[in-house]
C-alpha positions in Angstrom: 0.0 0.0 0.0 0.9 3.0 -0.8 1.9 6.5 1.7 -1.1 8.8 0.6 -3.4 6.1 1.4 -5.0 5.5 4.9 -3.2 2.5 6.2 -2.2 0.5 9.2 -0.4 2.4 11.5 3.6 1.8 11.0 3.2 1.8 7.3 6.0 3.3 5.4 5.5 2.0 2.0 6.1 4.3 -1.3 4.2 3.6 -4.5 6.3 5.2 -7.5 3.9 7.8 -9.3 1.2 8.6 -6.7 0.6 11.9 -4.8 2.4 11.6 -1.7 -0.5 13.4 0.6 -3.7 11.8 -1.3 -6.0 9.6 0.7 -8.3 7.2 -1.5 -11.7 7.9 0.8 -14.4 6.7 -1.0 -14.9 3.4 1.1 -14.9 5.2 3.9 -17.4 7.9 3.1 -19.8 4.8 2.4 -19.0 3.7 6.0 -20.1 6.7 8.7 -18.4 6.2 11.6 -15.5 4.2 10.3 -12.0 5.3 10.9 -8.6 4.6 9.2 -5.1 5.5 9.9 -3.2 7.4 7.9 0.3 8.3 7.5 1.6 10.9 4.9 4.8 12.6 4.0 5.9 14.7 1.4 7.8 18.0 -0.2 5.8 20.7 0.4 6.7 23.6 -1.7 7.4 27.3 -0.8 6.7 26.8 3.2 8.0 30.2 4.6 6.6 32.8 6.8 9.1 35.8 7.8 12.3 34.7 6.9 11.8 31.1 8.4 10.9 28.1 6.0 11.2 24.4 5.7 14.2 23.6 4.2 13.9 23.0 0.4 13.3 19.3 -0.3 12.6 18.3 3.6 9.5 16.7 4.1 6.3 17.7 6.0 4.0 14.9 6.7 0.8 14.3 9.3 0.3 10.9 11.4 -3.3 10.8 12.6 -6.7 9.3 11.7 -9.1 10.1 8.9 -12.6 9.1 10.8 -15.8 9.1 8.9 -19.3 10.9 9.9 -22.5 11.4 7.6 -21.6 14.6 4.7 -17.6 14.2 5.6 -14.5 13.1 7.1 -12.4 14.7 10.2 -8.8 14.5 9.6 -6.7 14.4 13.4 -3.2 14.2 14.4 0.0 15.6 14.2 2.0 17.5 11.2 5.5 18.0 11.6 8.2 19.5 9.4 11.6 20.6 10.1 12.5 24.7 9.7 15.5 26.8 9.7 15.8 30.5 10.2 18.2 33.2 11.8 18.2 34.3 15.2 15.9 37.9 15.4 18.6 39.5 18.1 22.3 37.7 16.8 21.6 36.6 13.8 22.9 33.3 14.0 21.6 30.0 11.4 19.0 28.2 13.7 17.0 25.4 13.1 13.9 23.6 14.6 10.8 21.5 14.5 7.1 22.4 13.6 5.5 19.5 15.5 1.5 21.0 15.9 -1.9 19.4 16.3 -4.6 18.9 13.4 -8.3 18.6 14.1 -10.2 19.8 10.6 -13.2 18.7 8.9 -13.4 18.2 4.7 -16.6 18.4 3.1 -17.3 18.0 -0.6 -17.3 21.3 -2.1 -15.6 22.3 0.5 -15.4 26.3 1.7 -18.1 26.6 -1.3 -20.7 24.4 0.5 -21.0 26.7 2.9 -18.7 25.5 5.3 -15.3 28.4 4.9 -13.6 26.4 7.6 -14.1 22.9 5.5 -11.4 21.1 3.3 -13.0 19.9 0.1 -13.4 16.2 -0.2 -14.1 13.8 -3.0 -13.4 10.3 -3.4 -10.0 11.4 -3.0 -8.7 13.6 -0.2 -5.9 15.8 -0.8 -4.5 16.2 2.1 -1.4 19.1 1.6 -3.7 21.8 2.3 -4.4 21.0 5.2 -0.6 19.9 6.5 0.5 23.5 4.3 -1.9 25.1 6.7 -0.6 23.3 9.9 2.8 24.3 9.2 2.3 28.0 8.1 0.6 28.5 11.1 3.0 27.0 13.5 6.3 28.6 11.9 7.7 31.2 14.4 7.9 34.2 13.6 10.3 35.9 15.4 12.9 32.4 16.6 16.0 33.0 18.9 18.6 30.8 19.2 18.4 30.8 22.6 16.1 32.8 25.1 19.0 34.8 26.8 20.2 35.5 23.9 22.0 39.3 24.0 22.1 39.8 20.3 24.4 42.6 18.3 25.9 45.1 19.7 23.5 48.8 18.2 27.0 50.4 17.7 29.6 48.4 16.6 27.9 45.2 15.9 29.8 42.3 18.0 27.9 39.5 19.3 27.2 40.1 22.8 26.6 36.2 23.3 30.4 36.2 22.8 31.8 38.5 24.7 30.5 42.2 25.9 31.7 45.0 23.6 32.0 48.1 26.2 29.9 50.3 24.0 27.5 52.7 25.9 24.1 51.8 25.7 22.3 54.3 23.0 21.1 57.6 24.5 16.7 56.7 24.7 15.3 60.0 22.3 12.5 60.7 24.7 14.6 61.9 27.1 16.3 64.4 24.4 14.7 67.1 25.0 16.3 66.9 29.0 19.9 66.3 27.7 19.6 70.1 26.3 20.1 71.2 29.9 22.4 68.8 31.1 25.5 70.4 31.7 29.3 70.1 30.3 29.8 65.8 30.3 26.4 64.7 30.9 26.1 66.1 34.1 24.0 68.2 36.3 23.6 71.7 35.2 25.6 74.6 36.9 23.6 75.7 39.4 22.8 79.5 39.6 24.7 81.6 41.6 
């Protein structure tokens, strides 16, 4: 048996030719209530959000159960796909895991039946969509290698992760108008005599 068909869980058979994320359904539409395990994987193209993607050629797939109920089938379980990104503060090449839970419903006609939330369904269900879905909304959008991570240095860009640069933290613009009377140096003002 093929991967885009619902199958025994552990299956990890490849049929040359077939759509990796295509479930045949129309056996189980005939049986309401009825549930099958499925098991997909698959390139995904073009999965970035932000400046963080799944790697070019690294597979997405969804583990979970396609389960039967009268006008449709709920799809649940997990997608995962690997990303990579840069660090928002340092900059430095990260990489990580989407690894998210799927609970959807596909309908035939799907958003056009009336149902905008709905996958469309026929006898076969193509289930990329869905696990393109999953993993655009789980990307992160602002990653960090690290969560004390102390980024660049404003003024002379060195990686404070490294070692501390000795730079003087920018001057905060609100506070401008204030540095007007600040005497010689910073300091206090003269005061009158």
């Amino acid at each position: 048996m093929g991967r885009g068909r619902p199958e025994p869980a552990g299956s990890t058979g490849t049929v040359p030719g077939r759509r990796a994320f295509v479930a045949h359904v129309h056996r189980l539409r005939r049986n309401p209530g009825a549930t099958v395990v499925v098991d997909v994987h698959g390139v995904v193209a073009d999965l970035a959000v932000a400046g963080v993607a799944v790697p070019d050629g690294a597979e997405a797939g969804l583990t979970g159960s396609l389960a039967s109920y009268p006008g449709g089938i709920e799809v649940t379980g997990r997608v995962r796909a690997p990303w990579r990104a840069a660090c928002r503060r340092c900059g430095a090449p990260i990489d990580g895991m989407v690894d998210t839970e799927v609970r959807e419903r596909c309908v035939p006609g799907g958003p056009a039946s009336g149902d905008e939330e709905a996958y469309e369904l026929a006898d076969e269900l193509d289930l990329e969509p869905l696990v393109r879905d999953a993993v655009l909304l789980a990307l992160p959008l602002a990653p960090l290698c690290r969560e004390t991570c102390a980024g660049l240095c404003p003024e002379c860009g060195a990686d404070r992760n490294v070692a501390p640069c000795g730079c003087r933290p920018p001057a905060d613009p609100r506070w401008s108008a204030l540095d007007a009377l600040a005497g010689p140096g910073g300091g206090d003002p003269p005061l009158p005599a």
